[in-house]
MDAnalysis code that builds the backbone (N, CA, C; Angstrom):
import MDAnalysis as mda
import numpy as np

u = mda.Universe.empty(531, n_residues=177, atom_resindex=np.repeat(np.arange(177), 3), trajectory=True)
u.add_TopologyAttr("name", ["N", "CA", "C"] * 177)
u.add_TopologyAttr("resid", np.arange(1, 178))
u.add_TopologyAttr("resname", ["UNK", "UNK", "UNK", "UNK", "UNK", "UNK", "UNK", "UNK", "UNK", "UNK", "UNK", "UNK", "UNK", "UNK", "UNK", "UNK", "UNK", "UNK", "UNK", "UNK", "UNK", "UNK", "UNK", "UNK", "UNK", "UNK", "UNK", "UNK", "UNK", "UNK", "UNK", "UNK", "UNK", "UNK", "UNK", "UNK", "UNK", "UNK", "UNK", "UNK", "UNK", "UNK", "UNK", "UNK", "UNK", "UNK", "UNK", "UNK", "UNK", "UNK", "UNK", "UNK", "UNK", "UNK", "UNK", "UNK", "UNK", "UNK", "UNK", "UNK", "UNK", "UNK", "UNK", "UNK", "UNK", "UNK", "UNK", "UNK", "UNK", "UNK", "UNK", "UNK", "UNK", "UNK", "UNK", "UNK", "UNK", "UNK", "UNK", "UNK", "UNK", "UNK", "UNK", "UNK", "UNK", "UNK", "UNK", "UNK", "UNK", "UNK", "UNK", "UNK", "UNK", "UNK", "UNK", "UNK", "UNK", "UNK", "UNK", "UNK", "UNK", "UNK", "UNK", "UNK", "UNK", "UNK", "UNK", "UNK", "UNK", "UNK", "UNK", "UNK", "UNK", "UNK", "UNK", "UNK", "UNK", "UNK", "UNK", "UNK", "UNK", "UNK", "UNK", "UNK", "UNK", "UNK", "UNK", "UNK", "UNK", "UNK", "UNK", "UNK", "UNK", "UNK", "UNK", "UNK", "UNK", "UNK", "UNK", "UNK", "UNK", "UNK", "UNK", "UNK", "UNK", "UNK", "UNK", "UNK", "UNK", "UNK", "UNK", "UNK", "UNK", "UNK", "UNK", "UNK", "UNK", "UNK", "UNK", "UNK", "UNK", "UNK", "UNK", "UNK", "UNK", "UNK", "UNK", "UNK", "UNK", "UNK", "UNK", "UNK", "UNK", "UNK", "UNK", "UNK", "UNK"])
u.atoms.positions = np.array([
    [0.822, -1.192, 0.000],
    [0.000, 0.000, 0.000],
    [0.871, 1.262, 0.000],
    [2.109, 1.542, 0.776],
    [3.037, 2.313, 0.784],
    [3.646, 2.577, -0.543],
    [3.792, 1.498, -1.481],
    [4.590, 1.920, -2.378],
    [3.379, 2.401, -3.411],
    [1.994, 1.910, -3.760],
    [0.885, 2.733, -4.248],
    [0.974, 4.119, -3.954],
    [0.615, 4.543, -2.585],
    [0.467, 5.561, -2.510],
    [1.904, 6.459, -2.544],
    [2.980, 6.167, -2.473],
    [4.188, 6.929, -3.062],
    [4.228, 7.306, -4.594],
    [3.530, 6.143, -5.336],
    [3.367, 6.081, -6.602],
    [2.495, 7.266, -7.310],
    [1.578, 7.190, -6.611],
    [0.303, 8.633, -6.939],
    [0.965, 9.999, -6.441],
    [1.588, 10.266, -5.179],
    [2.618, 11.322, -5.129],
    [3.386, 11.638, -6.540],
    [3.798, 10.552, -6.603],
    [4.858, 10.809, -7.606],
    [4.164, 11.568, -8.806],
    [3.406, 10.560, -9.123],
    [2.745, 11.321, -10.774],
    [2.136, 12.904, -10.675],
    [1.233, 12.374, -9.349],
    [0.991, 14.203, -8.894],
    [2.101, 15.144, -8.865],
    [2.846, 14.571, -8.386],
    [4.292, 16.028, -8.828],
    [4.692, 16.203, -9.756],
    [4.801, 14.888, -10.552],
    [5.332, 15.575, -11.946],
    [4.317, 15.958, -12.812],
    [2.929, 16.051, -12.518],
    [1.615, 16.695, -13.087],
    [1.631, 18.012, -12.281],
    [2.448, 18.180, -11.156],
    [1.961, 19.744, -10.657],
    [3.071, 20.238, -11.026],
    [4.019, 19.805, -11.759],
    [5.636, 20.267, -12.443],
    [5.217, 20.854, -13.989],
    [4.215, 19.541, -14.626],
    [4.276, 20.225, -15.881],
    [2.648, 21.371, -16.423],
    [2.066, 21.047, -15.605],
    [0.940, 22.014, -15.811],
    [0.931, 23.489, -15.607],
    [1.260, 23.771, -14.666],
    [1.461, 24.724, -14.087],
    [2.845, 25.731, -14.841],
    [3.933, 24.976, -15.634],
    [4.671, 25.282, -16.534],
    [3.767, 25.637, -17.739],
    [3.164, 24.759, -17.981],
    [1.934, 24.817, -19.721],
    [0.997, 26.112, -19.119],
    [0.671, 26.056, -18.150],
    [-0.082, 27.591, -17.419],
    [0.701, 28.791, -17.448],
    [1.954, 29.058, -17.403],
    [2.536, 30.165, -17.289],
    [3.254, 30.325, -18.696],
    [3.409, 29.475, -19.612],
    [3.807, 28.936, -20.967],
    [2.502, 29.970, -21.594],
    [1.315, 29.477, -21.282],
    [0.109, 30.341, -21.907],
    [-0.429, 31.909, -21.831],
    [0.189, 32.380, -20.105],
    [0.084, 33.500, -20.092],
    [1.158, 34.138, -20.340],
    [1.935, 33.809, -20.993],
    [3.249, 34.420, -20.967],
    [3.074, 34.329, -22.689],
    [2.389, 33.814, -23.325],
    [2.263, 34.544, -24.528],
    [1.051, 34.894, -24.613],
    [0.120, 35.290, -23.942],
    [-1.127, 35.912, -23.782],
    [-0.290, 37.641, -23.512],
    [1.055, 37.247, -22.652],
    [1.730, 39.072, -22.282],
    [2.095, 39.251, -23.884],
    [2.651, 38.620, -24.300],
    [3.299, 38.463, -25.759],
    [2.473, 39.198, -26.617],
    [1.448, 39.095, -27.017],
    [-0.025, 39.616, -27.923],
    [0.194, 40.851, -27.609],
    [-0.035, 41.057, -25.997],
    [-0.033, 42.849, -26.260],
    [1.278, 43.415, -26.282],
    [2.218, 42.478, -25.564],
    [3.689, 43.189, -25.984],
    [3.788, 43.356, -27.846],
    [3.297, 42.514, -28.731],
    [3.841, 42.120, -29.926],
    [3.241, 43.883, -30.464],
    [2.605, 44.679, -30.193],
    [2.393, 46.258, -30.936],
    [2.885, 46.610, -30.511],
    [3.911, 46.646, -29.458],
    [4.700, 47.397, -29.391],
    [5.961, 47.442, -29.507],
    [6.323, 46.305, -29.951],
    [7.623, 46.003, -30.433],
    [8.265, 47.448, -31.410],
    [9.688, 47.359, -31.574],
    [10.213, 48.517, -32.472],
    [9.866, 47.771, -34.298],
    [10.588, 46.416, -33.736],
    [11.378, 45.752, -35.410],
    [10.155, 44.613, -35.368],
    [10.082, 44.254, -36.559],
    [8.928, 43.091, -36.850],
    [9.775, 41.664, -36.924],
    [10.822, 41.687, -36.454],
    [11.884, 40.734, -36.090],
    [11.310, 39.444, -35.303],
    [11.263, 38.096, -35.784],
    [10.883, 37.112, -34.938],
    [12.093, 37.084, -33.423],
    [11.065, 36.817, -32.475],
    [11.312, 36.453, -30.940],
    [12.499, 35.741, -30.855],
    [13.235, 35.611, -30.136],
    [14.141, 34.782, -30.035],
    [13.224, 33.615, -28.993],
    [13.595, 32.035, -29.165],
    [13.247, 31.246, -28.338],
    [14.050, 31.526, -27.170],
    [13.724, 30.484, -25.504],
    [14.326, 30.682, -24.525],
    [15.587, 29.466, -24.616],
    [16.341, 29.559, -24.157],
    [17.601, 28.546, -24.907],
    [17.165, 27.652, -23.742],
    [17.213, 26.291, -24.054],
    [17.363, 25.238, -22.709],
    [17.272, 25.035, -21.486],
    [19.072, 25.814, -21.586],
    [19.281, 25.841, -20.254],
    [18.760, 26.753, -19.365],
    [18.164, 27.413, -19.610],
    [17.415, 28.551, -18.849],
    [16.532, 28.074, -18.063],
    [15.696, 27.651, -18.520],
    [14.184, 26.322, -18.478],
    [14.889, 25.381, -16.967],
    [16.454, 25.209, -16.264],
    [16.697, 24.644, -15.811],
    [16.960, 25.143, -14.178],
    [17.204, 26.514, -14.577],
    [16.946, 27.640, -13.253],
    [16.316, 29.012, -13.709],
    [14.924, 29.053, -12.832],
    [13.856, 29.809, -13.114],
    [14.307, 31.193, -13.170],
    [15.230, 31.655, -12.133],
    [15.816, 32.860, -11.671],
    [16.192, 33.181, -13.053],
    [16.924, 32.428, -13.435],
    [18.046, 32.993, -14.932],
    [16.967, 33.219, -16.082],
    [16.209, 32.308, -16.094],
    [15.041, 32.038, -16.619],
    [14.416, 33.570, -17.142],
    [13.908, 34.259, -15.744],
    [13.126, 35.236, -15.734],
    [14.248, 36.592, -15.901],
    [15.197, 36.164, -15.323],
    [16.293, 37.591, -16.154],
    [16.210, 37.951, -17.802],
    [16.613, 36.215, -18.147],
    [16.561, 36.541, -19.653],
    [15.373, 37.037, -20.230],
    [14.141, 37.284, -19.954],
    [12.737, 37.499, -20.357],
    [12.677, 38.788, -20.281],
    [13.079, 39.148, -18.935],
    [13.196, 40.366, -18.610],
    [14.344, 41.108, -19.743],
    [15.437, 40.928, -19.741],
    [16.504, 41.137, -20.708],
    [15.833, 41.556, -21.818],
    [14.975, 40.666, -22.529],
    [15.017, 40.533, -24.120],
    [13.618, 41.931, -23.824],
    [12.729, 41.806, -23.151],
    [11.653, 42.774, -23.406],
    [11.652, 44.088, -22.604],
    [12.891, 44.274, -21.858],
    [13.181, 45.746, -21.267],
    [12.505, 47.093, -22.218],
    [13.767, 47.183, -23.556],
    [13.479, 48.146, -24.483],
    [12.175, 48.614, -24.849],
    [11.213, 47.061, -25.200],
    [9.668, 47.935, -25.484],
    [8.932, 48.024, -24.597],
    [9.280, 48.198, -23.310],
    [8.153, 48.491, -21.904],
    [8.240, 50.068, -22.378],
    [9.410, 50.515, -22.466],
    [8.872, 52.273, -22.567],
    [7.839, 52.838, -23.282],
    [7.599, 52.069, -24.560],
    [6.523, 52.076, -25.493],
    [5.170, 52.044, -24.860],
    [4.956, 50.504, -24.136],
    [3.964, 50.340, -23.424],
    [3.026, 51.019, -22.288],
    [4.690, 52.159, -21.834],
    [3.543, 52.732, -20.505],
    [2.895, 53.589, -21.224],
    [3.000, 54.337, -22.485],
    [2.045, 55.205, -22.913],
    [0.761, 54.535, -22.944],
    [0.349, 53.781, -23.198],
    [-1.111, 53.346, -22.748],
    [-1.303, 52.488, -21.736],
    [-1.890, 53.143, -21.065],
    [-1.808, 52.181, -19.223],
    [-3.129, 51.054, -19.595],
    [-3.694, 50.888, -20.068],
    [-4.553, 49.625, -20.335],
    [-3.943, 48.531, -20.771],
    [-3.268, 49.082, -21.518],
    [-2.226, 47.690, -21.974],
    [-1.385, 47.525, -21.441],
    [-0.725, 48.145, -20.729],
    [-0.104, 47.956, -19.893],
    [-0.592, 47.477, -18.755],
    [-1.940, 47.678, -18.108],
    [-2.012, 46.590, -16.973],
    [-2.154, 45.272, -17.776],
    [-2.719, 45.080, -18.784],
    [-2.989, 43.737, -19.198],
    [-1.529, 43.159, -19.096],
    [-0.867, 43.518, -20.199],
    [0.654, 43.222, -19.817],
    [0.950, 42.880, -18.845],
    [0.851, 43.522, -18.204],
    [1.829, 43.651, -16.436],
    [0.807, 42.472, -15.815],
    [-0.621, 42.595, -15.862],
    [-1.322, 40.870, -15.239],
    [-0.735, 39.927, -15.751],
    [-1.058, 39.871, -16.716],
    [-0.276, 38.465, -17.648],
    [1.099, 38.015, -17.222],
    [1.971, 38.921, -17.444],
    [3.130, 38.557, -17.374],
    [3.481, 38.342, -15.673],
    [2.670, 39.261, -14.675],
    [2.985, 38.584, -13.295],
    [2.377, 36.963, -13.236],
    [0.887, 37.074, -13.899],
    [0.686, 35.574, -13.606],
    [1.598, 34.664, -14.180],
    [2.170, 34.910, -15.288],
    [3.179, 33.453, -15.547],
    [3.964, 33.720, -14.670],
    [4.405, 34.613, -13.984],
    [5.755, 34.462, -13.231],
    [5.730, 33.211, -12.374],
    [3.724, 33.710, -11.871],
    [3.646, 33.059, -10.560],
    [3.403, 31.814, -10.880],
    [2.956, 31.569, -12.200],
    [2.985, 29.619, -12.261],
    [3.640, 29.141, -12.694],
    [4.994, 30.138, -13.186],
    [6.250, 28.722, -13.201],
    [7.220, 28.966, -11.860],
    [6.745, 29.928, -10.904],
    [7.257, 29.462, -9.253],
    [6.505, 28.344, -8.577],
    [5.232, 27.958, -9.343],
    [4.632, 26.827, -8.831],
    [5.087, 25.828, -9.488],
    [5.341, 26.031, -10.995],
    [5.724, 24.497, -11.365],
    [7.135, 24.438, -10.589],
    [7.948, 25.617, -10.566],
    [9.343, 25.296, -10.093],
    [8.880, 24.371, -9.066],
    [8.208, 24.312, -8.091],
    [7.968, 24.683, -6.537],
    [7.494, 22.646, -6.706],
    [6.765, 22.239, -7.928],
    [6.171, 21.305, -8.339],
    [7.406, 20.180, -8.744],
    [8.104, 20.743, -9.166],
    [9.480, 20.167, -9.684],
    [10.580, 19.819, -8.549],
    [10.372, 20.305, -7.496],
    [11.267, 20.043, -6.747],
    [10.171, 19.088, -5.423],
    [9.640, 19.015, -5.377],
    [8.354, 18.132, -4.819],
    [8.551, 16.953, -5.482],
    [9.007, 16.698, -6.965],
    [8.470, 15.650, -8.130],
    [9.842, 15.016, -7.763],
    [10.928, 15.530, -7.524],
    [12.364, 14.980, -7.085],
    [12.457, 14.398, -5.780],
    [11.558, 14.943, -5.113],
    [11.624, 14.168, -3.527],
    [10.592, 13.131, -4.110],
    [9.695, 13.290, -4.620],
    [8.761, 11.950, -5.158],
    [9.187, 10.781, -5.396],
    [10.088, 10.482, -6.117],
    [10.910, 10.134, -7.525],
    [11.657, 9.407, -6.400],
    [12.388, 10.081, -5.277],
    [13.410, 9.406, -4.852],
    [12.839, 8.598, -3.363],
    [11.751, 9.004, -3.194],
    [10.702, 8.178, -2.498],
    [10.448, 7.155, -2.561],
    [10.156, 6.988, -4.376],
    [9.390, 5.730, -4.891],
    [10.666, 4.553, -4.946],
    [11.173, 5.028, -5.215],
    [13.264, 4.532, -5.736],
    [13.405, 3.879, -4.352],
    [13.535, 4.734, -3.087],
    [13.387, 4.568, -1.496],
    [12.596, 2.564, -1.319],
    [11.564, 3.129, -1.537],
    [10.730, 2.767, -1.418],
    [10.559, 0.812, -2.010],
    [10.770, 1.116, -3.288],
    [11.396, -0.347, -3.964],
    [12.634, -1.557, -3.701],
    [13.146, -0.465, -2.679],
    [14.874, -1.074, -2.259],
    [15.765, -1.382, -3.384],
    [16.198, -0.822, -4.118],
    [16.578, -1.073, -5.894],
    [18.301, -1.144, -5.227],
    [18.450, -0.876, -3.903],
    [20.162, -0.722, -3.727],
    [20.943, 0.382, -4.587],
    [21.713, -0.327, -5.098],
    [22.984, 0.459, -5.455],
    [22.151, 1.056, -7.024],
    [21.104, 0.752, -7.611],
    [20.608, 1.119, -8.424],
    [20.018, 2.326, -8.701],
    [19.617, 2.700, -6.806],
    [18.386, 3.792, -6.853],
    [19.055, 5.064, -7.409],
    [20.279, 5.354, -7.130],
    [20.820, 7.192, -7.378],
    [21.116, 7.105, -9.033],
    [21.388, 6.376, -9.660],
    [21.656, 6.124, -10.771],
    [19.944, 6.373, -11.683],
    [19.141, 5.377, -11.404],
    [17.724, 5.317, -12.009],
    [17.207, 6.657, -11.626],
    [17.094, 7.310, -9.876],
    [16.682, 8.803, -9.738],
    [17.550, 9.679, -10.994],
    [18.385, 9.620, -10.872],
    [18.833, 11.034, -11.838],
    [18.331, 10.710, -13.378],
    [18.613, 9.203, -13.867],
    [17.760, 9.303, -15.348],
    [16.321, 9.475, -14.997],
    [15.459, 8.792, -14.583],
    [13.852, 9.350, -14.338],
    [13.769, 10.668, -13.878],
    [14.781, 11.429, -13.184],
    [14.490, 12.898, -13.291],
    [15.141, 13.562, -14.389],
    [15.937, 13.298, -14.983],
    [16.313, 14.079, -16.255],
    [15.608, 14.171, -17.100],
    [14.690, 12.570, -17.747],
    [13.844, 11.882, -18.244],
    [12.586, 13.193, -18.027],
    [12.260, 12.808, -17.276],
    [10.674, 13.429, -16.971],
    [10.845, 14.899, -17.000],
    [12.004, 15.783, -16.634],
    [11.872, 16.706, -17.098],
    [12.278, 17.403, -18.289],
    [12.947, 16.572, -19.014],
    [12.852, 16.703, -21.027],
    [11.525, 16.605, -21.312],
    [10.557, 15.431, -21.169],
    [9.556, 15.292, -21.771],
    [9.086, 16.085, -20.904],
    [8.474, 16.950, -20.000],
    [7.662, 17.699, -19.342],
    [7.916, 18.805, -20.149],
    [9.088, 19.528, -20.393],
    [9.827, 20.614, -21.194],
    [9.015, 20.579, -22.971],
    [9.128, 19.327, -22.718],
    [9.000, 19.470, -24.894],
    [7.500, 19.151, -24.843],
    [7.026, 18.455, -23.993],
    [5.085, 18.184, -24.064],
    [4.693, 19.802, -23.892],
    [5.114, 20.887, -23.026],
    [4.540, 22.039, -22.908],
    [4.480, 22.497, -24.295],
    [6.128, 22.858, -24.765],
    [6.776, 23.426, -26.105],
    [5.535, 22.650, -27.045],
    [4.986, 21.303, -27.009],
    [4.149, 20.988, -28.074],
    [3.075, 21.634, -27.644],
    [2.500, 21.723, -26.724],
    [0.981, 21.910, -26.811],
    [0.690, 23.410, -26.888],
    [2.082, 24.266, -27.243],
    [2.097, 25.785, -27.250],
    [1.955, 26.020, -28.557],
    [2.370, 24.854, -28.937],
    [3.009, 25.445, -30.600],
    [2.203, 25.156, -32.182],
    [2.438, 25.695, -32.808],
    [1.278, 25.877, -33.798],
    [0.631, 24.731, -34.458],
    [2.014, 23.675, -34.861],
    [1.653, 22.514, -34.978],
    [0.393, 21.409, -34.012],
    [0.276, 21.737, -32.857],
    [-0.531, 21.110, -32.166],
    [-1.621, 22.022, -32.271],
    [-1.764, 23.274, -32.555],
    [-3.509, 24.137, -32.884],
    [-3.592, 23.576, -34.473],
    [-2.714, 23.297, -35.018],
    [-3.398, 23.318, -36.203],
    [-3.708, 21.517, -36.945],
    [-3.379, 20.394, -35.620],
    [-3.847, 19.368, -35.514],
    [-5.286, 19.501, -34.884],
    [-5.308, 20.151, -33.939],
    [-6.467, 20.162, -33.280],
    [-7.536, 20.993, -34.393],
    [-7.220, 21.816, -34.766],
    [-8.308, 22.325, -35.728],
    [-8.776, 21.569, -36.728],
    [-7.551, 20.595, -37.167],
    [-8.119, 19.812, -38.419],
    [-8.940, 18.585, -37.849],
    [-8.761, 18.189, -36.790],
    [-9.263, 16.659, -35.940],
    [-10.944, 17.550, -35.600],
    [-11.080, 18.609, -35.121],
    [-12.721, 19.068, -34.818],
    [-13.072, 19.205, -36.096],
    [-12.681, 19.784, -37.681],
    [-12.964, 19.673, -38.612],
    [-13.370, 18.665, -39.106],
    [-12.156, 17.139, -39.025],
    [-13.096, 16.174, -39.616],
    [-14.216, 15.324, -38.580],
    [-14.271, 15.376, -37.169],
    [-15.442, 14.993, -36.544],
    [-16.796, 15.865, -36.718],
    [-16.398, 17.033, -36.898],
    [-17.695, 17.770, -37.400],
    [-18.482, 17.415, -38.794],
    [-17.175, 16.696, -39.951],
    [-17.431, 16.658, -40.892],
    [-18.236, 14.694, -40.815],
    [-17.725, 14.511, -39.977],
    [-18.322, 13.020, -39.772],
    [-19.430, 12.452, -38.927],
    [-19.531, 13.588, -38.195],
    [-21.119, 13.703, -37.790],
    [-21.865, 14.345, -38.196],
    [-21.540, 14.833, -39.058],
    [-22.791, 15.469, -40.185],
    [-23.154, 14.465, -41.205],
    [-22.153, 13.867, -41.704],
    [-22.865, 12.489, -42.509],
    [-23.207, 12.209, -41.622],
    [-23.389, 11.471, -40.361],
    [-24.112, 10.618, -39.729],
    [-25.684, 11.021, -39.447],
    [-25.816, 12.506, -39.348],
    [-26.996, 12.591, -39.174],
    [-27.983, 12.183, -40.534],
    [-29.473, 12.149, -39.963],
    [-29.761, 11.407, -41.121],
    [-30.691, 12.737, -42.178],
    [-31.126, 12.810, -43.301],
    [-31.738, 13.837, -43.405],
    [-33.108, 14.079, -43.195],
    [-33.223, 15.633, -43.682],
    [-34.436, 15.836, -43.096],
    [-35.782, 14.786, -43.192],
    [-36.528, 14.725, -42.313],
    [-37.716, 13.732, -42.297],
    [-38.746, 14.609, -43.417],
    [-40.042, 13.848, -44.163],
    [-40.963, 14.941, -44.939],
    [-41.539, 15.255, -43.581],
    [-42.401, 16.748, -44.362],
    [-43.345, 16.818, -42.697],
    [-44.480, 16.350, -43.159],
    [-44.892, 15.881, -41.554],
    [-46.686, 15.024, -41.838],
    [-47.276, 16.344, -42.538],
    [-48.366, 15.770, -43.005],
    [-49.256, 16.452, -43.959],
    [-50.821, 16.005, -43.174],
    [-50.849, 16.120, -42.173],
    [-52.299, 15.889, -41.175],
    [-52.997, 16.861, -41.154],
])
């Protein structure tokens, strides 16, 4: 029963690691939209490099870094600018939760490891299942942000829409009573 319920810890952390990342992933280009008029150059974004993604602190410097220049733009209209300024505090605050989720998901991890008696195996298997889980936690967000996955999803409601419309049957005549 101990090692069950270590087991459900576990997944819960690395579900409160990567959601909460895909949550601040979303408002953080929800800040993006209204930052994007005020940009100077019509220059594509630079992505966030890797290693950044690996300490939040550095993380949020570089963000800060790259979008300093067009905040001056922005305070001329304070509406967009609070939107801005909401947005972009709320992602702050849910990738201090996924951080916060991620380091919960490592005591998890080494719980379950604990937990199995694996010996001389466990520090070895902890560091690949945490390296592991946080690549794929990293690149599942990066997919479900990215255009390729809206523009699967648009075509998959397209053809179920298109396949339950054949299914319906057509119109009935109307009684004539």
């Amino acid at each position: 029963m101990e090692v069950f319920v270590a087991g459900c810890a576990f997944v819960a952390d690395w579900l409160l690691f990567v959601f909460p990342l895909y949550q601040g992933r979303m408002e953080l280009m929800e800040s993006n939209s209204v930052y994007a008029k005020y940009q100077s150059t019509h220059s594509k974004k630079k992505g966030v490099p890797f290693l950044y993604w690996l300490f939040p602190p550095l993380y949020f410097r570089y963000v800060k870094k790259q979008n300093i220049n067009g905040l001056n733009r922005l305070f001329k209209n304070k509406d967009d600018f609070r939107n801005f300024y909401g947005f972009y505090n709320k992602s702050i605050a849910w990738y201090f939760v996924s951080y916060a989720g991620f380091l919960n998901a490592v005591e998890s991890t080494y719980g379950v490891l604990e937990d199995l008696e694996l010996g001389f195996l466990t520090i070895p298997l902890f560091l690949v299942i945490v390296t592991s889980l946080f690549i794929l936690g990293h690149h599942y967000v990066n997919y479900m942000a990215s255009n390729q996955h809206r523009i699967r999803f648009i075509k998959s409601v397209a053809s179920d829409y298109h396949r339950i419309k054949k299914q319906t049957p057509p119109n009935q005549p109307k009684n004539l009573d």
